[in-house]
FIDOLUM-635574 format. One record per residue (C-alpha): x, y, z; residue in three letters; residue number from 1. Coordinates in Angstrom, 2 decimals. Layout:
<rs>
{r {X; Y; Z}; 'ALA'; NUM},
...
</rs>
This chain:
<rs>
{r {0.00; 0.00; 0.00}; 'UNK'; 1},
{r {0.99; 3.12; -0.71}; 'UNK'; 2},
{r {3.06; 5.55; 1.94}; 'UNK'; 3},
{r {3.89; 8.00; 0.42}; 'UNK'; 4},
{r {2.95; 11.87; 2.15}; 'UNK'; 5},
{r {1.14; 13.05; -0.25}; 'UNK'; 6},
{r {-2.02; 10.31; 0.86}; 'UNK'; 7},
{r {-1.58; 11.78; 4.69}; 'UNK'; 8},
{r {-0.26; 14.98; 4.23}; 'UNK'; 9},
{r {-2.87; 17.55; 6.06}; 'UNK'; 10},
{r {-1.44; 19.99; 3.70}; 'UNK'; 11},
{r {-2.62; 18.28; 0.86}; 'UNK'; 12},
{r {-5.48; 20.20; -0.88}; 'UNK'; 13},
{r {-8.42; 17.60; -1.08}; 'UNK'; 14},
{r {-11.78; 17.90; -2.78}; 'UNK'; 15},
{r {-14.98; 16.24; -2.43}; 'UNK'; 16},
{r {-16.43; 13.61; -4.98}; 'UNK'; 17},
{r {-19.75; 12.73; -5.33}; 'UNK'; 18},
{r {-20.33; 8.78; -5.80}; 'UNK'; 19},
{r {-23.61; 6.44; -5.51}; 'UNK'; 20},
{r {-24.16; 5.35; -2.13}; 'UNK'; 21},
{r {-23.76; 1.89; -2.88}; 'UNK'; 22},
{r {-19.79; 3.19; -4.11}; 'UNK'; 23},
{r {-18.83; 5.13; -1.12}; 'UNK'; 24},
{r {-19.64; 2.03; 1.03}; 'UNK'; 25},
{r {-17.75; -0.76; -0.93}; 'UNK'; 26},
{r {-14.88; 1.88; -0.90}; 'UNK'; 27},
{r {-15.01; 2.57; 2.61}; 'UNK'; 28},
{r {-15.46; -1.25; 3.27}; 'UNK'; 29},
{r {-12.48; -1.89; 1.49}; 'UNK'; 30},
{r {-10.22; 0.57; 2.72}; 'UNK'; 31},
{r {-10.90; -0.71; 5.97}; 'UNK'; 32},
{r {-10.16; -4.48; 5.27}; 'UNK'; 33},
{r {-6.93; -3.21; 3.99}; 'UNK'; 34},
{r {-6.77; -0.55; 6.81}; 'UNK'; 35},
{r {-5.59; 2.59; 4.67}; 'UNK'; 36},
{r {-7.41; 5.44; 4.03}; 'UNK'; 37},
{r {-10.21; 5.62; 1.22}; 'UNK'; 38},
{r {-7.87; 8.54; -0.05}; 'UNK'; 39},
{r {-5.02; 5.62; -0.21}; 'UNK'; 40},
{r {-6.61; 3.01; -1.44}; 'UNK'; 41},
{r {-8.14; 5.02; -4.38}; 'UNK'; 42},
{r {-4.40; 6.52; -4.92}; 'UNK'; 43},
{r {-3.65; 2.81; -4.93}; 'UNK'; 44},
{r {-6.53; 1.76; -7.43}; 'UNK'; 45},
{r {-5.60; 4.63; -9.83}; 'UNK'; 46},
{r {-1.74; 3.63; -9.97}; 'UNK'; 47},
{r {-2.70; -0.41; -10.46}; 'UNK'; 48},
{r {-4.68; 0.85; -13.36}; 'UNK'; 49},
{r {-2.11; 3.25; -14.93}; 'UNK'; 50},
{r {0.20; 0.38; -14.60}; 'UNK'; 51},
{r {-1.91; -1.93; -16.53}; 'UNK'; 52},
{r {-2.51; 0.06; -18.61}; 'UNK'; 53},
{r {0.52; 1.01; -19.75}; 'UNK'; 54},
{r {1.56; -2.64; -19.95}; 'UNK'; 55},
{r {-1.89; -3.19; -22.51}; 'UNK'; 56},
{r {0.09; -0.61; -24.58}; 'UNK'; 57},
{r {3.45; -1.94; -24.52}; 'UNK'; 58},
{r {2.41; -5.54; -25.68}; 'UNK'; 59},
{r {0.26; -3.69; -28.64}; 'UNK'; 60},
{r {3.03; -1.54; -29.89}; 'UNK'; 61},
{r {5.09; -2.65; -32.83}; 'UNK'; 62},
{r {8.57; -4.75; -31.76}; 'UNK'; 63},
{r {11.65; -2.35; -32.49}; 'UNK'; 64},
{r {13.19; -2.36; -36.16}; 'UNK'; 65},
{r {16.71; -4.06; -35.98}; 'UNK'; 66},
{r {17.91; -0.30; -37.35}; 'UNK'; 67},
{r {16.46; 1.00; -33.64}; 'UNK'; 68},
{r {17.82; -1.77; -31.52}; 'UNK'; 69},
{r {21.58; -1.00; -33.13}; 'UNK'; 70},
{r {21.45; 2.53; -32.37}; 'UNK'; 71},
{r {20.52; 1.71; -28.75}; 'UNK'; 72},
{r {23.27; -0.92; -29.08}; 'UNK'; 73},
{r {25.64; 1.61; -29.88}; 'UNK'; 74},
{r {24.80; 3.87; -27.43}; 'UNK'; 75},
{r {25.36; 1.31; -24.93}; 'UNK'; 76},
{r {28.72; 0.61; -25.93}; 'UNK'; 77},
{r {29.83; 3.82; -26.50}; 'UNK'; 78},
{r {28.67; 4.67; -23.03}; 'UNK'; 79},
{r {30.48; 1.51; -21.19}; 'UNK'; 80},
{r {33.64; 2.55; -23.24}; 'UNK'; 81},
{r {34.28; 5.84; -21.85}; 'UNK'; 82},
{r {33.02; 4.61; -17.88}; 'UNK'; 83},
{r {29.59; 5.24; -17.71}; 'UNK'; 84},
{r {29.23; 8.56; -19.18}; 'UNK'; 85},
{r {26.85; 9.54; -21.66}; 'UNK'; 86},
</rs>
C-alpha cells in the first residue's frame, strides 16, 4: 500500500467527490479491510490501473526495427567505453 505523504499529508489540498451510495460504502469497506485510508486506497486503485494500462500498450506496440535496436546498441557501448558517461 501506498506511503507516500502526499495520501496523509494535512497539507494536501483535497476535494470532495460525489459517488452512488452503494460506491462510497464498498470503498469505505475496502479501505478498511486493507486498513488505509479511502484517499489511499483510491491513490492505490488509480496507480494499479495506470500500470496496466501502460503494460496493454506496450504488448500492442510494434517490436523495435533491428535499425532501432543498433542505435541503442551503440549507445550502450559507446557509453560503457568511456566509464559510464553519456
Amino acid at each position: 500500500m501506498p506511503t507516500g505523504s502526499a495520501y496523509h499529508d494535512p497539507m494536501t489540498p483535497v476535494s470532495t467527490i460525489k459517488l452512488p451510495t452503494a460506491t462510497r460504502d464498498r470503498l469505505r469497506a475496502q479501505a478498511q479491510r486493507e486498513q488505509v485510508t479511502q484517499s489511499a486506497l483510491v491513490a492505490t486503485m488509480l496507480e494499479e490501473r495506470e500500470a496496466a494500462q501502460f503494460w496493454v500498450a506496450l504488448a500492442a506496440a510494434p517490436p523495435p526495427t533491428d535499425a532501432e535496436l543498433d542505435e541503442v546498441d551503440a549507445a550502450f557501448v559507446a557509453t560503457a567505453d568511456d566509464g559510464g558517461t553519456p
